[in-house]
N, C-alpha and C positions, 0 to 999 in steps of 0.2 A: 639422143637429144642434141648434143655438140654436129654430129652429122649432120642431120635436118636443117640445123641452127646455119652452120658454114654453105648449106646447098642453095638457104633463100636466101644470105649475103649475096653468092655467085649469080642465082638468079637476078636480082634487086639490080645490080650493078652491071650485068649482062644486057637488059631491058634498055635501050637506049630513052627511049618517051618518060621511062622510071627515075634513069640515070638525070636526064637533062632539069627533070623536076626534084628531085634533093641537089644540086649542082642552085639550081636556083635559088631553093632554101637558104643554102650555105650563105652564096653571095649577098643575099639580105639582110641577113644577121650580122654578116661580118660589116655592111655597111652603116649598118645602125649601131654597131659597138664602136665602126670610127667616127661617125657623129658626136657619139655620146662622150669620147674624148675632148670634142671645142670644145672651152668655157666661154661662157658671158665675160663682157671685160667687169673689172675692178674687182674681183671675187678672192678673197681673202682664204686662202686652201687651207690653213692653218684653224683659222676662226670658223669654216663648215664642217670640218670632221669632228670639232670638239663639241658643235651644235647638236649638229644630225646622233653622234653617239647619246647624248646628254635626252636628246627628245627621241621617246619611242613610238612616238607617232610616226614623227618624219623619216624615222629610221623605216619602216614598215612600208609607209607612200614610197621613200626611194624603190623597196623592191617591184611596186606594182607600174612603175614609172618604167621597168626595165634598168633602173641603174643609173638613169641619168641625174637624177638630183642630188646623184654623190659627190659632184663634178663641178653641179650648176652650170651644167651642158646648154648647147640649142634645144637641147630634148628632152630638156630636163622634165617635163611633166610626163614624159612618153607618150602611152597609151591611155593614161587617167581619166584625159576629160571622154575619152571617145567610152571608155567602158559607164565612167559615170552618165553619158547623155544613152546610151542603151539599156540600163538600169533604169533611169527614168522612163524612156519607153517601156517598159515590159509594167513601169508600173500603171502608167497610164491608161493599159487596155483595163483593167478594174475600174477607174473610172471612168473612161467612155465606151458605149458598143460599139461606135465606130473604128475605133483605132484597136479592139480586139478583133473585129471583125475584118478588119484591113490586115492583121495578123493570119488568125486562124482561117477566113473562107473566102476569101479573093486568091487562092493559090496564089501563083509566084510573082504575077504583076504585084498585088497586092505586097507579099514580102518583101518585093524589091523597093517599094513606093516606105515600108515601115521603115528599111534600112537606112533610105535616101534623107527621113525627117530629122534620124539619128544622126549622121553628118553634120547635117544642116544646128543641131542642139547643141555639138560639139563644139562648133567656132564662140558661141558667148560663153559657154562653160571654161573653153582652154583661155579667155580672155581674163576671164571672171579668175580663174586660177593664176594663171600668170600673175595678175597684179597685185592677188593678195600675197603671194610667195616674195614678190621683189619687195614689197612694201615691210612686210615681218621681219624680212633679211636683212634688209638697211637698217632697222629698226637693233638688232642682235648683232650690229656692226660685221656682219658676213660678208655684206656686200657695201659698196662706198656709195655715198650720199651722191644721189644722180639729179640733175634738174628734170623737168616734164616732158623734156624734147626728147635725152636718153632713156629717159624711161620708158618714152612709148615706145622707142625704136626695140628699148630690148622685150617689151613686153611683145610687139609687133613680133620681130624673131622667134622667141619661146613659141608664139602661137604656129607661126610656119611648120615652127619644128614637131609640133604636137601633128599639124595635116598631115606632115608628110609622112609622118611614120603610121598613122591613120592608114593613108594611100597601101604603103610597103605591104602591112597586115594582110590588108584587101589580095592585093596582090600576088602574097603568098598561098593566102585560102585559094585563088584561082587556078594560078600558075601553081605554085607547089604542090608538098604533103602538108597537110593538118589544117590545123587554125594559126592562120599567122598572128593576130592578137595574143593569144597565147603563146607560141614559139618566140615573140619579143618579150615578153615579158621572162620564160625559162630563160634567155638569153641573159638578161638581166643577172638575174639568180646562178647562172654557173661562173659569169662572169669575176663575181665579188667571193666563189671559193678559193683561188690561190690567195687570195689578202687573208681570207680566213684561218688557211692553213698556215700561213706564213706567221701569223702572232703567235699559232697553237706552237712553231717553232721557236718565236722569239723569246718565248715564255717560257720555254721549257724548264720544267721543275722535275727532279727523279723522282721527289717526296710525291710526287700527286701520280704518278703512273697507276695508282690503281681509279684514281679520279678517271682519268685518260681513257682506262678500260672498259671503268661503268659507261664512260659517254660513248664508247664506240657501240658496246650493247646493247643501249638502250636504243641509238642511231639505229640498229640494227631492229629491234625490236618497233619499233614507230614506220621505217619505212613499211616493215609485215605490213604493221595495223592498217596502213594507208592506202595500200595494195587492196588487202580485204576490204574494206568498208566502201573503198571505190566502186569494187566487180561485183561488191553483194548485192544479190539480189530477191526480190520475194515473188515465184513465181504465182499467177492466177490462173488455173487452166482454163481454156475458151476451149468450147465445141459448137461447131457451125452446123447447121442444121442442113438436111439433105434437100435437093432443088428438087419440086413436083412440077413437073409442065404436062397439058393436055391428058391428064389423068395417068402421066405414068412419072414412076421416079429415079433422075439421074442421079447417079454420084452418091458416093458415100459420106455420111458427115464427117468430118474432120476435126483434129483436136490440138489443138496449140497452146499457150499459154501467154500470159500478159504478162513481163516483167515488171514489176515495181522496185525500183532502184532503192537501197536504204539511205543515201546520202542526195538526193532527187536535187536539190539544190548547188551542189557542185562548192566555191568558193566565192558564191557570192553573198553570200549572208557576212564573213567575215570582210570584204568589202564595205555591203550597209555600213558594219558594226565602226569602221576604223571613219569612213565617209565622217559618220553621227558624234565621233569624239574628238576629230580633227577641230571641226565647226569651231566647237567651247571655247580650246583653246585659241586659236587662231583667232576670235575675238576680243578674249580676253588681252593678247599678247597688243593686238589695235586697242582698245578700249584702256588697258593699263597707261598708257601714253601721253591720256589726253585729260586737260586740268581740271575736269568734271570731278569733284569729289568722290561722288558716292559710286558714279560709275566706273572711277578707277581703283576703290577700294573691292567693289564688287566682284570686277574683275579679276583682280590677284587673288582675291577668297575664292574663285573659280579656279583659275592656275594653279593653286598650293591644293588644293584639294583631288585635280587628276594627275599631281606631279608625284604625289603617294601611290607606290606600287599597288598596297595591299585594295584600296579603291579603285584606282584603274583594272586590276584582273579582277574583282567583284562586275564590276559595270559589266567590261570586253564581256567575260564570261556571258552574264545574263543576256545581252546584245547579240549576240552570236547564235543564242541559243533559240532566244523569241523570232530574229529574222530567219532562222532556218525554216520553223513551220511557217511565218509570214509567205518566204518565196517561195516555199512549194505549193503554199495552197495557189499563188500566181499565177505558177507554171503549171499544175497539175490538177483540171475541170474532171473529177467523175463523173458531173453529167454527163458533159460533152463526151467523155471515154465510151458512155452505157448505151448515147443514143448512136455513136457511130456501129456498136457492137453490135445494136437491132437491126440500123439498118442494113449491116451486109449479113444479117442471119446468125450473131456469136449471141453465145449466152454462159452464163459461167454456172454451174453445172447445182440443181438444186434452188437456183435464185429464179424468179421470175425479170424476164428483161426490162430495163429501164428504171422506174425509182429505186423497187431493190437493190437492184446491179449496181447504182449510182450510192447509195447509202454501203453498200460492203465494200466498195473500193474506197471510200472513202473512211470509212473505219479500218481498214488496213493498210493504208499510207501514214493515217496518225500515227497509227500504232509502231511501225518499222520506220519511220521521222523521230521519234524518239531518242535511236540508239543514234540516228545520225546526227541529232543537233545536237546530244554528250559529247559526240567525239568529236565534231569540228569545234566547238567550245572548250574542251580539254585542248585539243590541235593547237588552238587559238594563245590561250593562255600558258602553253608548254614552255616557252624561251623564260616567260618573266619569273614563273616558278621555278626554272632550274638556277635562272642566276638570282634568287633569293636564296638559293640552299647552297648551290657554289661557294657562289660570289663573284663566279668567274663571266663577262658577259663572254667570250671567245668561243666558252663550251656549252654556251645557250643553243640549244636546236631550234634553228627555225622553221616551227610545226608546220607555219603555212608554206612558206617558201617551199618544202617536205611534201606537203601535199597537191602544189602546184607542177611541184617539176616530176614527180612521178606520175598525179594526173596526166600533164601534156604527153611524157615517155610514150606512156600505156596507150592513150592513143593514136601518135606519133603510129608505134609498132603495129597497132593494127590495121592502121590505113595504107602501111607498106605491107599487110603479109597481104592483105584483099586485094592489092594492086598485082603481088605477085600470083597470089592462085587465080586470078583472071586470066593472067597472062599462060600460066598452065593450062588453062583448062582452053 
């Protein structure tokens, strides 16, 4: 295993066109980690760390931002608006046939034309975001009271900074290994382990070593579970049926299988979920402000109420759990699977092709969507329950973070062993 392991380093790194595209990787990352260094001017460092820890909302967007709104960077929103204006497109092919259909059957012009709308959603999104983040902040005294001129300028920046790293992503999907959208974002998340590790030293207590222990175990235990429920999968076996032409028959039928992934949704249901409880408060925190009576009493009665733990992991939970079946049924048409299966000849073995085929696959997606909306819902709510039974927030696992950056690894790793057994073969 270690052999094998050390011959596709050698290979990987041996591969000049391999070498030059992780080479490029690197340099991405490393440039958006020294972006995400600038701050905005007037940014009070003192008054955002004691923010950002106090809100687990914003604590959460920083890691999805890639790290920058630890900073109150140029980049501080990272990659947010551009993930949220692509979420909004995936949802929009549900409501229209056109823009499903500019998806799934215009091939790649068509893809290209989806992508291109997505860009275009992102700049009022990252505008829309920008302003309400600068407005909350001045508001929580984080940031210093700016007139309409600075403010647009920095809201203006934030957004640059949001394109560009937009761009980078692109860039890396192209030019690099992986998904660059993703690889900024793991960036993000390995970036903020040495702070991590550095409290778990600050702190150090001898009395808690066996705390220390359970949390390394169960760390251990969680990355498993993450790994599995990623790779699991439920296969459906397909048999093609043999080709008869001019009365005689070629070829033998064939037999494959359909995988149906248990976790089909991936990490964006806990997106939805955090998008959905951002909103509340964020207008609660504008709405509190203002000399409207009822609507600032309103408000705080909104605030006090997601600012209780034991309510915020009831909601997350349920949120997490309802968007996982929501985005699978999105992303995953059994008709559409049944009729593509007819028409190249698959049939799954026993069913008759088409509405059967379409009614069993879809009976067997709910069913195995199950164990994956438990476990991204558990994933989800794992930090706020461990630092309830703690107390400690340092040795809060962060389930998502957890299941994002072993996500990207896992296929990270296999987009370099495919690069390398091409290049063997």
């Amino acid at each position: 295993m270690l052999a094998t392991f050390i011959h596709k380093i050698k290979l990987t790194f041996s591969d000049k066109a391999l070498r030059n595209r992780i080479f490029f990787v690197l340099a991405a990352l490393a440039m958006f980690r020294a972006l995400a260094t600038i701050p905005i001017p007037g940014v009070d460092a003192t008054a955002l760390a004691g923010f950002l820890e106090s809100n687990q909302f914003l604590g959460m967007l920083n890691m999805f931002s890639g790290g920058g709104l630890m900073n109150l960077s140029i980049v501080m929103l990272g990659v947010g608006p551009y993930i949220t204006a692509s979420i909004i497109m995936q949802l929009s092919t549900i409501m229209s046939s056109k823009m499903k259909a500019l998806q799934t059957e215009e091939g790649e012009a068509g893809r290209l034309k989806f992508t291109q709308y997505s860009r275009y959603l992102t700049v009022p999104l990252a505008f829309l975001q920008g302003f309400s983040f600068l407005t909350l902040l001045q508001r929580q005294g984080v940031v210093a009271q700016m007139d309409i001129t600075h403010l647009a300028i920095n809201v203006l920046v934030i957004v640059a900074g949001s394109m560009l790293l937009m761009w980078v992503g692109e860039l890396v999907t192209e030019f690099g290994i992986g998904n660059g959208v993703s690889l900024i974002i793991f960036a993000g998340i390995v970036a903020g382990l040495p702070t991590t590790v550095g409290q778990l030293f600050f702190n150090y207590d001898p009395s808690q070593i066996p705390l220390y222990l359970a949390f390394t175990a169960l760390t251990v235990l969680v990355t498993a579970a993450v790994v599995f429920i990623t790779e699991a999968e439920r296969p459906v076996p397909i048999t093609y049926s043999r080709q008869a032409r001019q009365g005689s028959t070629h070829g033998v039928g064939a037999a494959t299988y359909l995988p149906l992934r248990v976790n089909q949704a991936g990490v964006i249901p806990i997106i939805f979920a955090l998008s959905l409880l951002l909103m509340p408060q964020m207008l609660s925190q504008v709405l509190s402000g203002l000399d409207i009576a009822y609507l600032s009493t309103g408000a705080q009665a909104v605030a006090s109420f997601l600012d209780n733990t034991m309510n915020y992991a009831i909601i997350y939970f349920v949120l997490v759990f309802a968007f996982t079946y929501f985005y699978t049924a999105v992303t995953f048409d059994p008709d559409q699977i049944a009729t593509n299966l007819q028409k190249s000849g698959g049939y799954v073995h026993g069913l008759r092709p088409g509405e059967a085929t379409a009614e069993y696959l879809g009976h067997v997606i709910t069913r195995i969507t199950l164990f994956g909306a438990l476990f991204l819902a558990v994933i989800a709510v794992l930090p706020v329950g461990l630092q309830v039974l703690t107390g400690n927030t340092a040795l809060a696992i962060g389930g998502t973070a957890l299941l994002i950056a072993v996500s990207v690894v896992l296929d990270l790793v296999k987009k370099i062993d495919a690069q390398v057994s091409v290049r063997e073969y």
